[in-house]
C-alpha positions as CSV (number, residue, x, y, z in Angstrom):
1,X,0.0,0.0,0.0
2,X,1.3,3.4,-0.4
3,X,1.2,5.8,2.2
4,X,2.5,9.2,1.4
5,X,4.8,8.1,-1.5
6,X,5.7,5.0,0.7
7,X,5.2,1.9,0.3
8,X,4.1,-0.4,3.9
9,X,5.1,-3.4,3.6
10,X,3.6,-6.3,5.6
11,X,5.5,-9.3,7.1
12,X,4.3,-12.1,10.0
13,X,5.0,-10.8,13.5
14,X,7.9,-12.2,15.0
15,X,9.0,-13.2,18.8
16,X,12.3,-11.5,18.0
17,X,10.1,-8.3,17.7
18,X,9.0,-8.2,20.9
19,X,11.3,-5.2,21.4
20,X,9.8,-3.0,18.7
21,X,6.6,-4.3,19.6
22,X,7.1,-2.5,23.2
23,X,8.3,0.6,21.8
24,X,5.5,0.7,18.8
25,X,3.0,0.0,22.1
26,X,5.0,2.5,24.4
27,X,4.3,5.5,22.0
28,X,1.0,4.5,20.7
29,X,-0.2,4.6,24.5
30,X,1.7,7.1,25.7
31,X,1.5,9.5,22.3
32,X,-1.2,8.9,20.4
33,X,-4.0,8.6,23.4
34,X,-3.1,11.5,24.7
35,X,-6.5,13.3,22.9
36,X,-8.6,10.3,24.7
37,X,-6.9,9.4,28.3
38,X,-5.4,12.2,30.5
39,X,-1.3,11.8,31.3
40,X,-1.8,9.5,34.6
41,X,-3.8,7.3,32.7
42,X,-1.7,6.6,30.1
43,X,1.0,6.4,32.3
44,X,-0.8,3.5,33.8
45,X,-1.5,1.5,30.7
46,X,1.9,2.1,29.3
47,X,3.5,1.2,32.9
48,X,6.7,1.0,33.4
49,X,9.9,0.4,31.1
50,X,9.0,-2.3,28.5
51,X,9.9,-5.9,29.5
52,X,10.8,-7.6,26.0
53,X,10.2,-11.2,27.2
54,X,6.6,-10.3,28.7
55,X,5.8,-9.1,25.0
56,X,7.1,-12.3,23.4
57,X,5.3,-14.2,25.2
58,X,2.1,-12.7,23.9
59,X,2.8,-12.5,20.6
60,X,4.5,-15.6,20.6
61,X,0.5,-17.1,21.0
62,X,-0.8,-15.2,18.6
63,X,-1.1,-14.9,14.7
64,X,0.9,-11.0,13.7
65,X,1.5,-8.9,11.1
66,X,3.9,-5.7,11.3
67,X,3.7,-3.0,9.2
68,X,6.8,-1.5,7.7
69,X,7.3,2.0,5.9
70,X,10.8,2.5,4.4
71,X,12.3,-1.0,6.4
72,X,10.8,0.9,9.9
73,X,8.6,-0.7,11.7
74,X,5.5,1.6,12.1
75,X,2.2,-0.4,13.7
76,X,1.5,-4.8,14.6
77,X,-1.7,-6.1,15.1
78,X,-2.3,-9.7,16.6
79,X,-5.2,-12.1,16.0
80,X,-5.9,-14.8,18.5
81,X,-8.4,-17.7,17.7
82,X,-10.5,-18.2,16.5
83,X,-11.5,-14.4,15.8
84,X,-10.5,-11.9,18.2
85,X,-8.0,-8.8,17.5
86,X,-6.1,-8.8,20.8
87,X,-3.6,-6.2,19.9
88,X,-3.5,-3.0,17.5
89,X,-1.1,0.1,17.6
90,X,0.1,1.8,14.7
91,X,3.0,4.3,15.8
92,X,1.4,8.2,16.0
93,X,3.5,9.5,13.2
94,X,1.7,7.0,11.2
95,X,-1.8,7.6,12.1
96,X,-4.2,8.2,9.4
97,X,-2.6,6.9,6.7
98,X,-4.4,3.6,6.2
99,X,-2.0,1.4,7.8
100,X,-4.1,-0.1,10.5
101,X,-6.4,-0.9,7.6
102,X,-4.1,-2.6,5.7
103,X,-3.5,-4.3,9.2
104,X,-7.0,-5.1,10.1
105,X,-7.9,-6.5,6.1
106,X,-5.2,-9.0,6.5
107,X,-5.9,-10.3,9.7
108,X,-9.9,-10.3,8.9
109,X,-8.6,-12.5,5.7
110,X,-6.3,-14.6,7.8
111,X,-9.8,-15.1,10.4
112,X,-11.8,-15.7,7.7
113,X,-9.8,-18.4,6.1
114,X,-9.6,-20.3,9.9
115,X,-13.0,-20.2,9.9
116,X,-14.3,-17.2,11.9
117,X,-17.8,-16.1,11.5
118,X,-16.9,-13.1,13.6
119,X,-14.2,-10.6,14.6
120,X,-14.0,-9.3,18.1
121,X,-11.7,-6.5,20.3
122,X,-11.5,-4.7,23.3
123,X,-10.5,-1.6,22.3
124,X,-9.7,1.8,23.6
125,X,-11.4,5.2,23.4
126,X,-8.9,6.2,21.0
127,X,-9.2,3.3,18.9
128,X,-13.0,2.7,19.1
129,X,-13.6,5.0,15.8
130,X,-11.2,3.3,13.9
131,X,-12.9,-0.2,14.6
132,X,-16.3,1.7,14.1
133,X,-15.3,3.1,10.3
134,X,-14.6,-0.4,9.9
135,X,-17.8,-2.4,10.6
136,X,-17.4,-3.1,14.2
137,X,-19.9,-2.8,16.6
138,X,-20.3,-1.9,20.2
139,X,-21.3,-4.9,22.4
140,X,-20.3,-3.6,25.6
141,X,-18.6,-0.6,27.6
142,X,-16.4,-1.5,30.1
143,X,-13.4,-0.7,31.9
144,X,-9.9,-2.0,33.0
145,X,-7.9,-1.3,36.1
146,X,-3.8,-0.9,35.0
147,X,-1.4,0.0,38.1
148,X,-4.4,1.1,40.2
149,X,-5.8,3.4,37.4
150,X,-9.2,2.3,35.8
151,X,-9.3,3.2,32.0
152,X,-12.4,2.8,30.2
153,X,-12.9,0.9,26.8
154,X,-15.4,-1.4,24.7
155,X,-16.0,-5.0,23.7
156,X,-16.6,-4.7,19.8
157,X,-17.9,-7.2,17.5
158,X,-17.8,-7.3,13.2
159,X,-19.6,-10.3,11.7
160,X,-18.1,-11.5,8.9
């Protein structure tokens, strides 16, 4: 796809990109929320200094794609079985430009092909209108608690 007069590339998501994977995650949260969670809750979601092997372990159980502008990485997203998008940031810089589309497409092909009737998320105020421009529906408005904080967000659902 071209973004800009650049092409993003996808490629599968690996365990030894657990450490871009923290950073992508790290200024997604802390970044690109900002418009959507005040500083102390994003603090609190992003947490501390990014441990590597926590984040290959979970996308070491998951199917990934990263997306890559110009050989830098630039946004991931993970899709867990049968049908569920556990993980989407696209790097601020980035935002806009189509990329967690491209992102979202291929997983919802990947889903598809495994069978899935349905896609589902639990997504973030900032990323609720994303999934919304792209068929997904509200099921449910919840919250999480991260380091004491308690950060609201949405079950969403997309029938495929």
């Amino acid at each position: 796809m071209k973004t800009d007069t650049q092409t993003t590339i996808l490629r599968p998501l690996l365990t030894d990109d657990a450490e871009i994977v923290a950073d992508i995650f790290r200024d997604s949260v802390l970044n690109g929320t900002a418009p959507h969670y005040s500083e102390a809750e994003r603090i609190a979601w992003a947490g501390p200094k990014p441990d590597p092997d926590r984040w290959r372990d979970r996308i070491g159980g998951s199917v990934g794609l990263m997306a890559e502008v110009d050989g830098g990485a630039v946004g991931f997203m993970t899709l867990q079985a049968p049908g569920h998008i556990d993980l989407a940031f696209t790097r601020p810089a980035f935002a806009g430009r189509g990329i967690g589309a491209e992102l979202l497409n291929a997983l919802t092909g990947i889903a598809r092909a495994g069978g899935a009737r349905a896609l589902t998320s639990n997504v973030s105020r900032a990323a609720r209108p994303f999934f919304e421009r792209h068929g997904f529906e509200i099921t449910a408005q919840g919250s999480i608690v991260r380091r004491g904080v308690t950060l609201a967000n949405f079950d969403m659902r997309k029938v495929l």
